[in-house]
VOBA-1610 file (N, C-alpha, C; in pm, whole numbers, padded with zeros to 5 digits, always signed):
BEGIN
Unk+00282-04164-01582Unk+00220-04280-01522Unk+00080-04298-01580Unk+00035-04416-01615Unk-00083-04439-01664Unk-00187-04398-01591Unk-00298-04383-01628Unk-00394-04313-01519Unk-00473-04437-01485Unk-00477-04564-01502Unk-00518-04668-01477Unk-00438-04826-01415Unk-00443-04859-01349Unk-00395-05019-01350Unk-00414-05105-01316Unk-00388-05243-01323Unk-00503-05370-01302Unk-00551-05329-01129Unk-00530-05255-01038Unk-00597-05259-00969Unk-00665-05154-00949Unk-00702-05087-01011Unk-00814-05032-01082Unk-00766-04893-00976Unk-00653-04834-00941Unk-00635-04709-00920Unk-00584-04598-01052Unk-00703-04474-00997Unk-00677-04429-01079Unk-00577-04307-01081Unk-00489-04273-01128Unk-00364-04222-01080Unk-00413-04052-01111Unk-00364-03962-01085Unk-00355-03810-01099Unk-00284-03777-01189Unk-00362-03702-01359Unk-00321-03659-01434Unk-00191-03579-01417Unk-00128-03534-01501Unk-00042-03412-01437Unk-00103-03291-01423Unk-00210-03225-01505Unk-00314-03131-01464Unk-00326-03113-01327Unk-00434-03284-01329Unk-00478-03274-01168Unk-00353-03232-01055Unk-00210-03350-01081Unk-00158-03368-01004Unk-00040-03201-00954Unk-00068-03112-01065Unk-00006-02948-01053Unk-00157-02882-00915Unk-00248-02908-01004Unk-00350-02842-00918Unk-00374-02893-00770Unk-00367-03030-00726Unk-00371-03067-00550Unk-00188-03003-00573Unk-00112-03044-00561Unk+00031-02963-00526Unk-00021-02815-00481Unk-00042-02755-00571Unk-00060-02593-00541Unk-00175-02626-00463Unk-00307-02640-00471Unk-00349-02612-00337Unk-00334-02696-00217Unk-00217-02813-00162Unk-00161-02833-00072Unk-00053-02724-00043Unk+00055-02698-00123Unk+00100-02556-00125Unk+00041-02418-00071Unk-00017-02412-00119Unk-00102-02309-00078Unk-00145-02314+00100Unk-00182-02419+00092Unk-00248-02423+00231Unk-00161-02453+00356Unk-00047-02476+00335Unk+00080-02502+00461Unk+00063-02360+00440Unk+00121-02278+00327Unk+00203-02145+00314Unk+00079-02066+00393Unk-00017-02063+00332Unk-00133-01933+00419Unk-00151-01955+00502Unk-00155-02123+00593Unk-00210-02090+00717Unk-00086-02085+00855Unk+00057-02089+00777Unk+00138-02063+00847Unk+00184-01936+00843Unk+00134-01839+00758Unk+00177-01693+00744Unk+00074-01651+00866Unk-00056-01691+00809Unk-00152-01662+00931Unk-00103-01692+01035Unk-00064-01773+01117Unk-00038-01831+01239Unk+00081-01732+01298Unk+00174-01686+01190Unk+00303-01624+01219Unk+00208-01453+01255Unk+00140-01437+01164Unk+00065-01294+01168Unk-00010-01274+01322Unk-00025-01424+01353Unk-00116-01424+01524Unk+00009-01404+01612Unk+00120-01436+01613Unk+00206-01461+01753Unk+00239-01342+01761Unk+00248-01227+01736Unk+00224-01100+01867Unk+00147-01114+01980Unk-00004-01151+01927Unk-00102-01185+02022Unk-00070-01248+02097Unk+00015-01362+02085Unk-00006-01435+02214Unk-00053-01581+02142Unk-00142-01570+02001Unk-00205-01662+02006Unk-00182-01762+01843Unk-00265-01855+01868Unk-00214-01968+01723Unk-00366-01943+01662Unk-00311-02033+01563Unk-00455-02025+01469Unk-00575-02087+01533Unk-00525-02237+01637Unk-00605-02275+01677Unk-00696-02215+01818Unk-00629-02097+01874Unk-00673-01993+01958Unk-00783-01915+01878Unk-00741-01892+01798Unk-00812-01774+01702Unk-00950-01821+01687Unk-00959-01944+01628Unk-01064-02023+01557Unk-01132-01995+01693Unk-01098-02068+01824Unk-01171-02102+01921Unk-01234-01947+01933Unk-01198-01854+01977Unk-01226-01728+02019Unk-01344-01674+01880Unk-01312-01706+01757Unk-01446-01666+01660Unk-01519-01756+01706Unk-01521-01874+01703Unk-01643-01974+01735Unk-01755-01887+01879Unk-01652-01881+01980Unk-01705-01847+02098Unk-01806-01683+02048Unk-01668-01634+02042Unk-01749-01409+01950Unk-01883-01478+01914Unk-01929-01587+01780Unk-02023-01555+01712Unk-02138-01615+01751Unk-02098-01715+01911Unk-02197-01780+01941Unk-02278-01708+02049Unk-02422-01755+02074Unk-02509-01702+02140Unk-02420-01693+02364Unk-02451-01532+02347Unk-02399-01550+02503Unk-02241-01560+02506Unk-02207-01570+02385Unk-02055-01589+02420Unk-01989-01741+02453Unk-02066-01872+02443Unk-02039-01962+02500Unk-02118-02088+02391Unk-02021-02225+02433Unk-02039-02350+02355Unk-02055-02456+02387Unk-02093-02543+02376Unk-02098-02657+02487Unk-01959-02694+02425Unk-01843-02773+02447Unk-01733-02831+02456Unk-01749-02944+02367Unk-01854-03038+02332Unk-01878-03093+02235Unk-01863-03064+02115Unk-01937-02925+02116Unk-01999-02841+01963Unk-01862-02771+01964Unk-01823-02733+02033Unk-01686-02645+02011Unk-01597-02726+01918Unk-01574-02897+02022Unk-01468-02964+01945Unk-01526-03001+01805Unk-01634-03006+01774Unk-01707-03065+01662Unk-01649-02982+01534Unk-01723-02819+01570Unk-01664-02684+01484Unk-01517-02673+01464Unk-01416-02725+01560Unk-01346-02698+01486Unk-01218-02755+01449Unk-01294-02899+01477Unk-01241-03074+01380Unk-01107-03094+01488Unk-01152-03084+01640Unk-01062-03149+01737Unk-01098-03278+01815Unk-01039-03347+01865Unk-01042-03415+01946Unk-01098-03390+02109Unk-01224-03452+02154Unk-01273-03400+02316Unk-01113-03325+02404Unk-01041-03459+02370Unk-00935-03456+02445Unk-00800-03343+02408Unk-00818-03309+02256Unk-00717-03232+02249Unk-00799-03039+02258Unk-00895-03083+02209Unk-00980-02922+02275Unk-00999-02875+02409Unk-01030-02973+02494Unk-00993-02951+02678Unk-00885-02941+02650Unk-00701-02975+02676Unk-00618-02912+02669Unk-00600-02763+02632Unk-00623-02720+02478Unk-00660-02612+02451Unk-00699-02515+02554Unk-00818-02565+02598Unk-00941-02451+02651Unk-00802-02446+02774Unk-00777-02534+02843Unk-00690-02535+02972Unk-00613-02432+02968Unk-00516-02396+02838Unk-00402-02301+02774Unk-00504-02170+02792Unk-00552-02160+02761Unk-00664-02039+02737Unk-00711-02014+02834Unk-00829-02109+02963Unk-00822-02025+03054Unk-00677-01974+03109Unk-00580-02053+03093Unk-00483-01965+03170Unk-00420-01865+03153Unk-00434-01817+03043Unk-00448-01735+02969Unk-00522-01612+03019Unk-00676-01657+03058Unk-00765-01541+03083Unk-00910-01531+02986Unk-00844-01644+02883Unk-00913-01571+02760Unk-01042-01641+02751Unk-01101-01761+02820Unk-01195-01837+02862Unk-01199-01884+02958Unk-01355-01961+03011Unk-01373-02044+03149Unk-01443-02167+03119Unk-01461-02263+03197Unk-01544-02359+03177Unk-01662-02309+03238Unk-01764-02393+03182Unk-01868-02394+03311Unk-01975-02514+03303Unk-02039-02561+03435Unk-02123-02662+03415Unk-02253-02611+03328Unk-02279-02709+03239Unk-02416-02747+03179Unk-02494-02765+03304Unk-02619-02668+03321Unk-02748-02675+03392Unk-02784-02815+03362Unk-02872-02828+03229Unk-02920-02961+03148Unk-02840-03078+03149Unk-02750-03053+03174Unk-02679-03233+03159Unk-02538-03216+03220Unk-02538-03276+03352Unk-02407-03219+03455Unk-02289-03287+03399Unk-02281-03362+03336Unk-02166-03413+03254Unk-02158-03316+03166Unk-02212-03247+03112Unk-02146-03115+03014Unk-02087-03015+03090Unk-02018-02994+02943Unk-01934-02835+02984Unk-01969-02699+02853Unk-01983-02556+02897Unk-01926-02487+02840Unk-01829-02396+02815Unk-01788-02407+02704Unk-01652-02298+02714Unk-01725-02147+02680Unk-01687-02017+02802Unk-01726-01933+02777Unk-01640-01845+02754Unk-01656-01715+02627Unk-01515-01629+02640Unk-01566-01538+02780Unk-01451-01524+02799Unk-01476-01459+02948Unk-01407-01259+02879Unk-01430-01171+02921Unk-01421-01057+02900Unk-01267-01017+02807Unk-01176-01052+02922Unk-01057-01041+02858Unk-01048-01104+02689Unk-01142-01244+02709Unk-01116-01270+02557Unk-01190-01213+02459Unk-01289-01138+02485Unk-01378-01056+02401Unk-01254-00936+02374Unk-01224-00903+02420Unk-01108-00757+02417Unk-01034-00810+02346Unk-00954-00920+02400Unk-00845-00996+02254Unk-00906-01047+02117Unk-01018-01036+02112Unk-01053-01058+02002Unk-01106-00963+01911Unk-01168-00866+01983Unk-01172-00752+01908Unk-01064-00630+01879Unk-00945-00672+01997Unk-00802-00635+01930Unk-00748-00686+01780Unk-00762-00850+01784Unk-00697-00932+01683Unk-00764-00943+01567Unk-00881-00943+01586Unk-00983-00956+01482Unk-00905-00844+01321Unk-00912-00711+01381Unk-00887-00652+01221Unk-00750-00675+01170Unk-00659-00698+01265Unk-00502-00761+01226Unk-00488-00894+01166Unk-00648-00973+01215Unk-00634-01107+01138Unk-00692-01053+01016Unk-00772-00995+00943Unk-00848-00918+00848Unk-00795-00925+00799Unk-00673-00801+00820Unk-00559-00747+00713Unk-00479-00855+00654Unk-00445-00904+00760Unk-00344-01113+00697Unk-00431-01184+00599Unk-00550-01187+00605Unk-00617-01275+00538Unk-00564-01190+00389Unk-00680-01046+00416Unk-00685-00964+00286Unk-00528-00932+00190Unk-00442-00898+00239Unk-00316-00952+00219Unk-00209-01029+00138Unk-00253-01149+00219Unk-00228-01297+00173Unk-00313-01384+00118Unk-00397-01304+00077Unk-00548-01444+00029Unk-00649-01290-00062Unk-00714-01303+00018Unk-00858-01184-00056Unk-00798-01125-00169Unk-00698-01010-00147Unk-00638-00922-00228Unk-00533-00949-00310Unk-00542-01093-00364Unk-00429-01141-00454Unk-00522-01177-00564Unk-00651-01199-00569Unk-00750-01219-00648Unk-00810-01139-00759Unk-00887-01098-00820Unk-01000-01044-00862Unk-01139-01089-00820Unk-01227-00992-00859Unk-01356-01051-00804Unk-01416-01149-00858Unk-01397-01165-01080Unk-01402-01336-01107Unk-01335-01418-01039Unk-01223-01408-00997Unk-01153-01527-00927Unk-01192-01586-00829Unk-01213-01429-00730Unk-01288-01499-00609Unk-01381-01584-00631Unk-01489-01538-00734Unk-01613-01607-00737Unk-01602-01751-00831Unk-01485-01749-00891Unk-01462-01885-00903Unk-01381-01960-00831Unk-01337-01947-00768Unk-01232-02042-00626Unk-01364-02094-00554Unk-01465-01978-00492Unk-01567-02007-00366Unk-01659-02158-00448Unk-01700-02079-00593Unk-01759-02199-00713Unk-01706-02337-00685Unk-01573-02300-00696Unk-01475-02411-00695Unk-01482-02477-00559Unk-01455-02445-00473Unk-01436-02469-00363Unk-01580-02536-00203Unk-01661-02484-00288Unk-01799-02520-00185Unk-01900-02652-00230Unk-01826-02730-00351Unk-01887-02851-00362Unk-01788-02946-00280Unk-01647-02924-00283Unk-01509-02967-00185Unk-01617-02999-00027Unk-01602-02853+00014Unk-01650-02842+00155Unk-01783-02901+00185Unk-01894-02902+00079Unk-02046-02997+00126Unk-01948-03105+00109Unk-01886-03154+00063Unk-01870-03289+00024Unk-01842-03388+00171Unk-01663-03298+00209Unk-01672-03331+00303Unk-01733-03321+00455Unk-01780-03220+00531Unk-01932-03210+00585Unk-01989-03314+00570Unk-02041-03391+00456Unk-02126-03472+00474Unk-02073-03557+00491Unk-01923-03634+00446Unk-01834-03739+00484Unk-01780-03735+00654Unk-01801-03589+00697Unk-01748-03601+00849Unk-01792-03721+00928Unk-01933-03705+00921Unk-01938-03803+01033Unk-01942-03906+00996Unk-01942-03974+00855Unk-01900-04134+00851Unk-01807-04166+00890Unk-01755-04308+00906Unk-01646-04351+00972Unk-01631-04503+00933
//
């Protein structure tokens, strides 16, 4: 296919168009191995994420905004979530002092324990299936590769 045409799209070499394949490829396959590597736990990837967000934040807790913001959900589909989870055990809500229309999601104890259960079993999946298929040029050219991708979009997030 031409890489040009009167309406001025420009089409994907076959280069390009091998390289998005494999890393669309890539990215169903790893983050569904991951996801499969979580269900002993109990939990999905999108559990996981929530529970690091919460581990690395101050106090253990997020406002529900910043939560959904971090980790590219919907207000409405991250309350669901959190809902699954407290029932779970593994978080609570709680009112914002500063602004009574807020909420934060806090890990509550039990989820500190599940996470420092899951944490080195998620490690090993990553290292595994990702880290340890590499070399250390590679790594350092994928991250090369890969962190003008991620500013890019970051800065495209919040346009609309």
């Amino acid at each position: 296919m031409s890489m040009d045409t009167e309406n001025g799209t420009r089409w994907l070499s076959e280069e390009e168009q091998r390289a998005w394949r494999a890393h669309l490829e890539v990215s169903r396959l790893l983050m569904h191995q991951l996801e499969r590597d979580l269900q002993p736990f109990g939990l999905t990837n999108n559990d996981y994420e929530i529970l690091v967000n919460l581990s690395e934040s101050e106090n253990h807790r997020m406002r529900m905004s910043d939560l959904a913001t971090a980790t590219l959900q919907s207000k409405s589909r991250l309350s669901h979530q959190i809902t699954r989870m407290e029932n779970a055990g593994l978080v609570r809500r709680e009112n914002c002092e500063s602004d009574r229309r807020g909420l934060y999601a806090v890990l509550t104890e039990q989820g500190w324990e599940t996470m420092r259960k899951v944490a080195p079993h998620h490690v090993a999946s990553v290292r595994e299936h990702f880290i340890d298929l590499l070399n250390e040029t590679e790594l350092k050219a994928l991250y090369g590769s890969l962190l003008p991708i991620a500013q890019h979009l970051r800065q495209t997030r919040g346009r609309v």
